[in-house]
Each structure stands twice: as C-alpha cells, then as structure tokens.
N, C-alpha and C positions, 0 to 999 in steps of 0.2 A: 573843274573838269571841263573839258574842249568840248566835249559832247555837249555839254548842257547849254554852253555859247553857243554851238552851231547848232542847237536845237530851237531854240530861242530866234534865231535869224532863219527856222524855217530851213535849213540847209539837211535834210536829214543824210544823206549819203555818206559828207563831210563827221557829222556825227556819227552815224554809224561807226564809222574805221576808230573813230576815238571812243568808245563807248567797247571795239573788241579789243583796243589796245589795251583798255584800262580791267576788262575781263580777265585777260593775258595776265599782266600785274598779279592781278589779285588772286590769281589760281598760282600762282608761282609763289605767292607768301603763303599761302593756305589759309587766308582770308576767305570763309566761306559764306560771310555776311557781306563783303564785298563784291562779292560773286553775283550774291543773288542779285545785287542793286544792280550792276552792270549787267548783266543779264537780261535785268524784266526794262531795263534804259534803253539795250541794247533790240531788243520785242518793239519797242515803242518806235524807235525809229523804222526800224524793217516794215514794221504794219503802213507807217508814212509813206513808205516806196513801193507799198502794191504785193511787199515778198509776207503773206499773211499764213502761209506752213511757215517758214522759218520764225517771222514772230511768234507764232502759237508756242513752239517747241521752246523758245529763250524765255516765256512766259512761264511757262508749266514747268519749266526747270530752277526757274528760278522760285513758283509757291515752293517747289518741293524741297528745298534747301532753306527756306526759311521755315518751312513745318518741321524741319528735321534741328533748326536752332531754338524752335521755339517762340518765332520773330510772328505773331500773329498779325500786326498791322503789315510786315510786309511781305505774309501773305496774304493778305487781303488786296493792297496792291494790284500784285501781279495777277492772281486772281481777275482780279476789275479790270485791266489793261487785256487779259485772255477774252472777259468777255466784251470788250468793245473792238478787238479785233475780230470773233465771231460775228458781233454787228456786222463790223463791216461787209462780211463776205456774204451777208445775208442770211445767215445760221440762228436764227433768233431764239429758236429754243433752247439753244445750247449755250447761247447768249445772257438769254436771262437765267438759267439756271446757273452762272459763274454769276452774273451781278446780284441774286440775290446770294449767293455766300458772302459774297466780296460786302455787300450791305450790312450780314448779320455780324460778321468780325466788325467792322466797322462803329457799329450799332454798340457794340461789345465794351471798344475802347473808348465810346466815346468820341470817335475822331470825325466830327462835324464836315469837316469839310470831303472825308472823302465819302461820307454816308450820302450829300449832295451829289458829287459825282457818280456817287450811285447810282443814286436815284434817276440822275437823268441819263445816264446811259441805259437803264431799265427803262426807262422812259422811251427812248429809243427804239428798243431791242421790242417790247410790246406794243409798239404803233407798227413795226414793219410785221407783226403777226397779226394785225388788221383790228387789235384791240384798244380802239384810239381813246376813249375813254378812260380807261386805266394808265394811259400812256399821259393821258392830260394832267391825271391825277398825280404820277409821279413827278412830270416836269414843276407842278406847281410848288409840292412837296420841297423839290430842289432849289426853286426859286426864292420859297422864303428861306431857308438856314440859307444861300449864298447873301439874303438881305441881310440877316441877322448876323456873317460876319464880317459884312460890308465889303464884299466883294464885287466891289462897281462892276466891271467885265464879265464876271461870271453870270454876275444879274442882270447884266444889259443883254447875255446870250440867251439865258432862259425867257426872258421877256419876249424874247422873238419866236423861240420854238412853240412857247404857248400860244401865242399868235396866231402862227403861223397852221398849229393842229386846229384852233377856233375857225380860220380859213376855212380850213379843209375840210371840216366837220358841216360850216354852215355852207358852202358849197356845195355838198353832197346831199344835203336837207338833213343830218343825220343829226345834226347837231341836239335835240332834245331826244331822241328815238332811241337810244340805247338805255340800258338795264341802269340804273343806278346814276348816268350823267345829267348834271345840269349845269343850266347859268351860273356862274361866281358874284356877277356883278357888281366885279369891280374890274376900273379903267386894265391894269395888269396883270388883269387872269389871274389872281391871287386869291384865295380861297375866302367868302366874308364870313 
C-alpha cells in the first residue's frame, strides 16, 4: 500500500489521500475488515497533520467495525491509536482510559509488542496528568518487552523517555518524594 511508503518517509498528507483511496476500494468490495484497517491507517496519518477530530472519528469507526467482526486485536489497535491521539491533544483521562482497554485486549492476545506500545503511550498519557511516577513505571514496563523482542529503536526510544522523566523528576527534587517511586539502579532505568 502507498500509504504505508509514504508513511514510512514521514509524508503524511501524501499518505493520507492513499490510505482514503484504499478506504474507497474497500467499501466498494464490502471488505469490512479492510475498512477498518484503512480507517484507523487512515486516523494515523490525520492525527500526524494536526486534524485530531477527524483522526479520533476514523479511529472509533474503525474499533467499532472490528468489534462488530469480532477482530479484537484490531480493536485494540485502533482503540490505542484513539488513545495517543487523545494524548496528543492533551486529554489524558480520556487517553488513558482508551490505553488501558487498548492494553487489556492486548494482554488478552498475547500480542507483546502492542501491550509495549501500550504501555508507553499510557506512559505518556499519565505523566501529562502529573503522575510521573506511574508514568516512569509504565515507560520501564515498555522498555523491557521492546528489549525482549529486540526491538533496538523502540528500546533506544524508551531509554530516552525514561531518562528523560529521571530528568525531570530529579530536577524538580521529586524524584524520591512520591508514594511508592524509587531508585531502579540500573544504568537504563530498567527495573533491578
């Protein structure tokens, strides 16, 4: 698919237009498992370009065609794609309440890698509601299954965001001062 080239190159617009062409298609065979993919594809890019109502709606239209197939990883998906475009727009309760669904299907199937994207989009979604400590915990959480399934990139991202929250934590003197957070001590914030 074109989209997922021009996704990949970072071009979302470009994607976009092929991501509704490819929607087009799939509503015209009555592929309605196509749909949904093109759909929450189609969310993905839009959330890229700032347009975060229009992603929200190709999201949520897209879990609800998969809950109607029965497709529970891709609703979880889109599900997890609704809540990190919530993130984005600053809506963090609404946010982590789609990422912990998006987590528990995931959890469900089994499916490692997106129960990590999970996690650190919850991760996310609970540092911008100022519970940095829980945010720490899920980023680490996501660091080790992306170690475990040797996802260099994804673990070279996590590695920074937990960093990055130790920053900010020990910057603000809070770093020991909240309920339940401590030290890991080890070099990549990885839990000992």
């Amino acid at each position: 698919n074109l989209g997922v080239v021009f996704w990949g190159q970072a071009e979302y617009a470009p994607s976009a237009r092929h991501f509704r062409r490819a929607l087009a298609l799939h509503s015209q065979l009555g592929d309605r498992f196509g749909e949904a993919i093109a759909l929450d594809n189609l969310g993905t890019a839009l959330g890229r370009q700032g347009r975060y109502h229009d992603a929200k709606d190709h999201h949520r239209q897209a879990a609800v065609i998969c809950r109607e197939l029965g497709n529970r990883q891709g609703e979880g998906r889109a599900v997890a794609n609704l809540g990190a475009v919530l993130c984005w727009q600053g809506r963090y309760e609404e946010a982590a309440g789609s990422l912990e669904s998006a987590l528990a299907i995931f959890r469900e199937f089994g499916d490692r890698h997106g129960e990590a994207d999970a996690l650190n989009d919850l991760g996310a979604a609970l540092y911008g509601r100022g519970e940095h400590g829980q945010a720490l915990r899920h980023h680490q959480r996501a660091l080790l299954i992306f170690r475990d399934l040797g996802l260099t990139t994804w673990v070279g991202m996590a590695i920074g965001v937990v960093g990055v929250i130790h920053l900010w934590r020990l910057m603000r003197g809070d770093m020991y001062n909240q309920p339940g957070a401590q030290a890991t001590g080890t070099a990549a914030g990885t839990p000992s």
